[in-house]
DRENZADREN-922272 format. One record per residue: residue number from 0; residue in one letter; x, y, z negated of N, C-alpha, C in turn. Coordinates in steps of 0.02 Angstrom, whole numbers, plus 50000, padded with zeros to 5 digits. Layout:
residues N
+-----+----+-------+-------+-------+-------+-------+-------+-------+-------+-------+
|   i | aa |   n_X |   n_Y |   n_Z |  ca_X |  ca_Y |  ca_Z |   c_X |   c_Y |   c_Z |
+-----+----+-------+-------+-------+-------+-------+-------+-------+-------+-------+
| NUM |  a |     X |     Y |     Z |     X |     Y |     Z |     X |     Y |     Z |
...
+-----+----+-------+-------+-------+-------+-------+-------+-------+-------+-------+
//
This chain:
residues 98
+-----+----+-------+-------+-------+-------+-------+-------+-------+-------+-------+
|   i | aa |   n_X |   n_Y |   n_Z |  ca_X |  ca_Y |  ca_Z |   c_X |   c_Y |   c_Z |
+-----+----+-------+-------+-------+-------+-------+-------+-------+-------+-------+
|   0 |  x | 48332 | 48519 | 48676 | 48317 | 48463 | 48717 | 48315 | 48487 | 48790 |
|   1 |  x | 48352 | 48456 | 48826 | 48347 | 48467 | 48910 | 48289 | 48435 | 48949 |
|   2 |  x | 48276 | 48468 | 48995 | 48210 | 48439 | 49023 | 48241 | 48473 | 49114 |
|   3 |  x | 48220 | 48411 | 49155 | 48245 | 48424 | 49227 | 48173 | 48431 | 49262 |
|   4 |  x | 48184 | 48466 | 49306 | 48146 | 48447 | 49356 | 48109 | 48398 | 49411 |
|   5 |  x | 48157 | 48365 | 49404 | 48168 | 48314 | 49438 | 48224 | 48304 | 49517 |
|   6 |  x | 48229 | 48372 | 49532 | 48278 | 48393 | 49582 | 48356 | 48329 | 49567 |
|   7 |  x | 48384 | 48289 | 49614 | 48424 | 48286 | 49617 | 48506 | 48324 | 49617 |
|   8 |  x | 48550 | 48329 | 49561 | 48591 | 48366 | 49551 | 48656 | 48341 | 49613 |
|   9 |  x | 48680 | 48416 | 49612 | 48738 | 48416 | 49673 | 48787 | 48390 | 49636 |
|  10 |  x | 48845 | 48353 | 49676 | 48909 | 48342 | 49668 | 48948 | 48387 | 49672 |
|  11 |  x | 49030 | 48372 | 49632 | 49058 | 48404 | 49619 | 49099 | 48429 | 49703 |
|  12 |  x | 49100 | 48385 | 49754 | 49114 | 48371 | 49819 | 49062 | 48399 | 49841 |
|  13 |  x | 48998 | 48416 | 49850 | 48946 | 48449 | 49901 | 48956 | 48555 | 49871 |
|  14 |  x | 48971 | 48544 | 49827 | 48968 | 48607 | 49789 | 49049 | 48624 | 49830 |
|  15 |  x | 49110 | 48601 | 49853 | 49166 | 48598 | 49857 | 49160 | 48626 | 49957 |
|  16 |  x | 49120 | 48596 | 50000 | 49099 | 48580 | 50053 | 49087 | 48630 | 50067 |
|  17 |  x | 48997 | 48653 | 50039 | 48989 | 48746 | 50019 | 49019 | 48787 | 50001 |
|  18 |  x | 49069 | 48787 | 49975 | 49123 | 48851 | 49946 | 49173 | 48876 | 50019 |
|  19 |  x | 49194 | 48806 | 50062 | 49234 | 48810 | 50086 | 49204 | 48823 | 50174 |
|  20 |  x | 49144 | 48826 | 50153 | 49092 | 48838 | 50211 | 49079 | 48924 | 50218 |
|  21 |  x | 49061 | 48959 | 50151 | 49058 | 49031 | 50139 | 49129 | 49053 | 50139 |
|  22 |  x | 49184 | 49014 | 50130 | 49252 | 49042 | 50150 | 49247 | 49062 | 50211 |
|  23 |  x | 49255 | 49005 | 50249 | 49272 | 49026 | 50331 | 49203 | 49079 | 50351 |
|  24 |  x | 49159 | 49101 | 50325 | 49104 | 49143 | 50367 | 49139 | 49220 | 50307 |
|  25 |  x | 49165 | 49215 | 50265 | 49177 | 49279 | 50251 | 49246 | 49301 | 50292 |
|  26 |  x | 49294 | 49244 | 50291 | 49338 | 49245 | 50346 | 49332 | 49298 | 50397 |
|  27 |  x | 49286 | 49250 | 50448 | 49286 | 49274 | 50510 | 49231 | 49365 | 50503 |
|  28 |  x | 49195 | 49356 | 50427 | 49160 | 49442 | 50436 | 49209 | 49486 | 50436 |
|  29 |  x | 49279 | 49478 | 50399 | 49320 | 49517 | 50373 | 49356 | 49545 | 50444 |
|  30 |  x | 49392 | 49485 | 50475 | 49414 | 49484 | 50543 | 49369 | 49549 | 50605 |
|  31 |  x | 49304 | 49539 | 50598 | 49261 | 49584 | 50636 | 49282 | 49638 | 50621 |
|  32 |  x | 49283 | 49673 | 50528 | 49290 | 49719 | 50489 | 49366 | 49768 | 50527 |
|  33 |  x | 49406 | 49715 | 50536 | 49463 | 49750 | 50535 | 49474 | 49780 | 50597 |
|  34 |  x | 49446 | 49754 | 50657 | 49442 | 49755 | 50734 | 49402 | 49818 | 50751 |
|  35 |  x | 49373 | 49848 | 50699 | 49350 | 49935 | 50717 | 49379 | 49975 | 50704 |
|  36 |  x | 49429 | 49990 | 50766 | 49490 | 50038 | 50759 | 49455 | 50072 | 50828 |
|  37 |  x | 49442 | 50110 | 50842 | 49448 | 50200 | 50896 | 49527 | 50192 | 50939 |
|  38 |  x | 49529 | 50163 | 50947 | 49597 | 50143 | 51007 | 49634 | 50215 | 51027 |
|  39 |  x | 49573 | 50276 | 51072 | 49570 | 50327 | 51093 | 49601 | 50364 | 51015 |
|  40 |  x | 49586 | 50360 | 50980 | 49603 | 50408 | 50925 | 49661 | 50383 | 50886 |
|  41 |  x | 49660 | 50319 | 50896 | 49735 | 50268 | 50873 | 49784 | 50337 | 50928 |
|  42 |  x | 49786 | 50328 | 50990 | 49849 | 50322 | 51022 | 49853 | 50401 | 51022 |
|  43 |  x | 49801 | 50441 | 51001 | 49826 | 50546 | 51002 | 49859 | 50544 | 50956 |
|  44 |  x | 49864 | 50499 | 50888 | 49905 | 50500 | 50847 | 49985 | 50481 | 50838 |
|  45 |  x | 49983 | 50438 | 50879 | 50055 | 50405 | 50884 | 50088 | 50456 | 50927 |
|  46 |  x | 50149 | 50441 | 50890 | 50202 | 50484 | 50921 | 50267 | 50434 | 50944 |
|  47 |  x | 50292 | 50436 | 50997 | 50337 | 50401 | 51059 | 50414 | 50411 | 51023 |
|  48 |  x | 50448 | 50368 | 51012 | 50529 | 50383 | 50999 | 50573 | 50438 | 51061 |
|  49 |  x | 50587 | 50489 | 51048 | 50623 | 50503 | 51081 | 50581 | 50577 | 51110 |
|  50 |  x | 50522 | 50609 | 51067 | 50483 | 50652 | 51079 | 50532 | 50712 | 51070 |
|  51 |  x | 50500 | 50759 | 51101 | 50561 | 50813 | 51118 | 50529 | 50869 | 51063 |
|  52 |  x | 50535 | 50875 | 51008 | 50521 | 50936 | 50954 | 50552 | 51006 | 50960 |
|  53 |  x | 50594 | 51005 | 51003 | 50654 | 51075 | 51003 | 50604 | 51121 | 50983 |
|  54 |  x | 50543 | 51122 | 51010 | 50546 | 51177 | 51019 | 50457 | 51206 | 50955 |
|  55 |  x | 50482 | 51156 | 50913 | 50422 | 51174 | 50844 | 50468 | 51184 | 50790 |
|  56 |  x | 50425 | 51204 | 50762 | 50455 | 51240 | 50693 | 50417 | 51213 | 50629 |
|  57 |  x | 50490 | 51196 | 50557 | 50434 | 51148 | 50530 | 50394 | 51209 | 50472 |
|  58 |  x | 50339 | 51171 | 50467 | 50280 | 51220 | 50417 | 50298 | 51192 | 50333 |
|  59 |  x | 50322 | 51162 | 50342 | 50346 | 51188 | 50253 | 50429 | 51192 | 50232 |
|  60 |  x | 50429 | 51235 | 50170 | 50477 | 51249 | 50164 | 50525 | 51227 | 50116 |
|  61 |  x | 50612 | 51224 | 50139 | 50639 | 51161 | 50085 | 50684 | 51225 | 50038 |
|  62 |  x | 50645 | 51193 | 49987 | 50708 | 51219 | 49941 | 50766 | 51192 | 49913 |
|  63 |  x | 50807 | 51237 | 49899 | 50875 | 51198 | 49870 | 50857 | 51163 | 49799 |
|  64 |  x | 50879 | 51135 | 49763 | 50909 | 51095 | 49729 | 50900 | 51151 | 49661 |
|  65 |  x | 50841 | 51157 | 49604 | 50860 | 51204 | 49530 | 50909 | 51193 | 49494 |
|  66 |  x | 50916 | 51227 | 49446 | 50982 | 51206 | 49409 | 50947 | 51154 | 49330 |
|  67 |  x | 50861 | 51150 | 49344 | 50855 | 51096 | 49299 | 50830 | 51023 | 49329 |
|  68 |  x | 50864 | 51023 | 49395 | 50848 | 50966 | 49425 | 50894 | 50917 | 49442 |
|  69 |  x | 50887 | 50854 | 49462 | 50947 | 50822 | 49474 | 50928 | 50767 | 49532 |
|  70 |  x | 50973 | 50765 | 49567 | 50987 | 50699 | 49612 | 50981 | 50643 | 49597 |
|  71 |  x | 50940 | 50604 | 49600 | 50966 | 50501 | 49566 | 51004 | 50499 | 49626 |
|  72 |  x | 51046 | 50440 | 49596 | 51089 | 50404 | 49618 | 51095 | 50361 | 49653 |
|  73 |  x | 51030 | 50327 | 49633 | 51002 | 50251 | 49653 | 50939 | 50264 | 49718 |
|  74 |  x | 50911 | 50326 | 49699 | 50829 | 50321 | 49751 | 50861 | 50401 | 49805 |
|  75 |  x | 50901 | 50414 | 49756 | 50911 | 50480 | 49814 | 50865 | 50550 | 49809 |
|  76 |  x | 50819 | 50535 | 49777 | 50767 | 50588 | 49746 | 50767 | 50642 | 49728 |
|  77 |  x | 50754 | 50719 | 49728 | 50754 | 50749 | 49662 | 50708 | 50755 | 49596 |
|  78 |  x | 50727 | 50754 | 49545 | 50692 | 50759 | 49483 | 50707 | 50825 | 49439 |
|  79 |  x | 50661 | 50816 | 49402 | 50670 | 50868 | 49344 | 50694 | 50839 | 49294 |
|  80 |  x | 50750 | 50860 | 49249 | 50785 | 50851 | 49203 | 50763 | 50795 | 49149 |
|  81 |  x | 50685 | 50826 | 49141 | 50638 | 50792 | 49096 | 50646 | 50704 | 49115 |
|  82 |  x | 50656 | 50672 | 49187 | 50651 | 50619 | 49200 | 50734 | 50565 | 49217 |
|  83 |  x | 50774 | 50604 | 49165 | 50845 | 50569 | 49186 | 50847 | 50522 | 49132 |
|  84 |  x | 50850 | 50466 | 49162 | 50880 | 50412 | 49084 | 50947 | 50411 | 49090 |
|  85 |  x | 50999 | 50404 | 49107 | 51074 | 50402 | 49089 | 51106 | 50428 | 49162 |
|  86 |  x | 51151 | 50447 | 49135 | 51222 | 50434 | 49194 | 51259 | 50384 | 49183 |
|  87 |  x | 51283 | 50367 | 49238 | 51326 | 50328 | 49231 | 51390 | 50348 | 49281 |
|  88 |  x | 51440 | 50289 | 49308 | 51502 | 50330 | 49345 | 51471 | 50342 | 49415 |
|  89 |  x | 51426 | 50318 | 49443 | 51381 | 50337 | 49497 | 51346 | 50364 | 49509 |
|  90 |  x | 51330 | 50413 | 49447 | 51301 | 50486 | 49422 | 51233 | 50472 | 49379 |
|  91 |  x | 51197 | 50529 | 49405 | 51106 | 50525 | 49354 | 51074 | 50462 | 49381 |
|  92 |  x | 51026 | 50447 | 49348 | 51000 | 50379 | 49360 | 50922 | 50423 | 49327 |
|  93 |  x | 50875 | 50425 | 49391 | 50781 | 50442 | 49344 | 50765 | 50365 | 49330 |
|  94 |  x | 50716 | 50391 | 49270 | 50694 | 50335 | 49240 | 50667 | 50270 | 49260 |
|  95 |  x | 50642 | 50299 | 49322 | 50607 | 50241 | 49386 | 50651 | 50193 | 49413 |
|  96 |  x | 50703 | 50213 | 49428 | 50774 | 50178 | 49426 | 50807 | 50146 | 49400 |
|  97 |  x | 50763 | 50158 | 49314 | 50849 | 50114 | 49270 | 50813 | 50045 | 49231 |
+-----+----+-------+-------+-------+-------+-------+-------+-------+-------+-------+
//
């Protein structure tokens, strides 16, 4: 058996009103959220098109190509053998690919 309080119950429209009321205030918290960026520490990072590198050297090192590895076709990648699903006339194809 139900028993009320006597409290008048909300509508399906006042409950609708409130939802869309805590929307726009999580909205605009999120908006604040995103606006704490370090500007100063944004821009030591960025690097300018057209930066002149001549004269660095890169810190890791490339190796060639094993003889149990392969090129895809499709992503350009290298893989290990373990991850080729087919060739085709456009060569190896990794599994991520096919």
């Amino acid at each position: 058996m139900a028993t009320g309080d006597g409290t008048p119950r909300k509508t399906d429209e006042e409950f609708a009103e409130e939802s869309i009321e805590e929307l726009k205030v999580r909205r605009a918290e999120k908006s604040y959220a995103m606006l704490d960026v370090d500007e100063a520490e944004l821009a030591e990072t960025l690097e300018l098109p057209g930066a002149d590198f001549s004269d660095e050297r890169p810190t890791v090192e490339a190796l060639p190509r094993q003889a149990d590895e392969f090129t895809c076709s499709k992503c350009f990648l290298v893989h290990h053998r373990s991850q080729l699903d087919h060739e085709d006339a456009g060569g190896a194809v990794c599994t991520e690919c096919s």
